[in-house]
Phi, psi and omega in degrees: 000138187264133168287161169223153192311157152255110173272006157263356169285338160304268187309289201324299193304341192266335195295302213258005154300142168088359175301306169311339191289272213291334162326325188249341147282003154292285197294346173272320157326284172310330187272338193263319201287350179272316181299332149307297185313319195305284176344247133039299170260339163306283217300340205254002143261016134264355194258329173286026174258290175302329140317310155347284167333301198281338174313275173328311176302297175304324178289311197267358173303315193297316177286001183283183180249140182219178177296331177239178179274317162315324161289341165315287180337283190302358173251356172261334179280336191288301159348304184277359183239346166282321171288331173276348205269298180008173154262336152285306181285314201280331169306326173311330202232000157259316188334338174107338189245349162232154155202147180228128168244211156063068186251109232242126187252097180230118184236354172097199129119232159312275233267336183054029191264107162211193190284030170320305168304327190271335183213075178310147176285170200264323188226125192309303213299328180281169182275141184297095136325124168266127145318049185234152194156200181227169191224112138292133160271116174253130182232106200256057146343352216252321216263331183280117191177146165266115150306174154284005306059004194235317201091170202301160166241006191251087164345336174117001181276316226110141172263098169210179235184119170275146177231134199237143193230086180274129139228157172293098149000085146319120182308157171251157196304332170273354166315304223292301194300328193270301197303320170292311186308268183299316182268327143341286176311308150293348172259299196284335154323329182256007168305321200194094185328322127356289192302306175303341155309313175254344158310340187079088182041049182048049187255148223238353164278000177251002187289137154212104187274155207205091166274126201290244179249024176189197163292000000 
């Protein structure tokens, strides 16, 4: 007995040439669009090293000791406009895909301004670390893309991202003078009443505060 063809089984199968073909341009696709995204975020957690970098460089300009705290200041903005200036560093962050601003100074001090808001302490009962250093806003422009079949990645926030440099503030010299003049001056006035006495009635013209190499 002879079987005879199935011709619709047939034509399905004459049907389904090239079906692998777009399978695999589908899949080529999807692949590329990811390795771009890999890319993309590799390349944009090295540049947040090198953020890093300029945060600590600025941050430690901030700390040194000067004559006023107002000089502090002006040596950590001079510091952040010579590193955009860099010849290496500054192309990173004009280039259109990265930027860093905002360059936020809190030093305590005068002004009595530092990141206490931004990094509370967790428990009162421990000794206060002062929260003090600059802060940068990092802008990863690199990361805002159309996937192919997956859509966008940036939600409409953005990518940003704070970079933070906390060190301690060195006093600066009228700290230093005011703190020996007024707080200094007065605490051993109140050790031993005696003192105020060869001092000449506790009067603050026999006083001469004489600072070394610190506070």
């Amino acid at each position: 007995m002879k079987m005879k063809k199935n011709k619709n089984r047939t034509c399905i199968f004459r049907n389904s040439e090239g079906f692998l073909s777009a399978d695999f341009l589908f899949s080529l696709v999807i692949s590329c669009g990811l390795c771009a995204v890999f890319f993309c975020l590799t390349f944009t957690l090295s540049m947040v090293e090198v953020g890093q970098y300029i945060a600590f460089s600025v941050t430690r300009a901030h700390s040194a000791a000067q004559q006023t705290q107002d000089q502090q200041i002006a040596a950590a903005k001079a510091k952040f406009a010579s590193l955009q200036k860099n010849k290496i560093l500054g192309p990173l962050f004009t280039n259109g895909w990265f930027a860093i601003t905002n360059l936020d100074i809190r030093g305590g001090g005068q002004d009595g301004k530092d990141f206490t808001d931004r990094y509370p302490r967790g428990d009162a009962n421990k000794p206060n670390i002062p929260q003090v250093g600059v802060r940068l806003n990092f802008e990863a422009k690199l990361l805002k893309m159309n996937v192919p079949f997956l859509g966008s990645t940036d939600n409409g926030d953005g990518f940003n991202a704070f970079l933070t440099g906390l060190m301690i503030r060195e006093p600066t010299s009228k700290e230093c003078r005011d703190q020996l003049k007024n707080d200094r001056y007065k605490a051993i006035m109140n050790l031993d009443q005696r003192f105020k006495t060869i001092v000449g009635n506790g009067s603050e013209q026999y006083y001469v505060p004489m600072e070394d190499n610190g506070c």
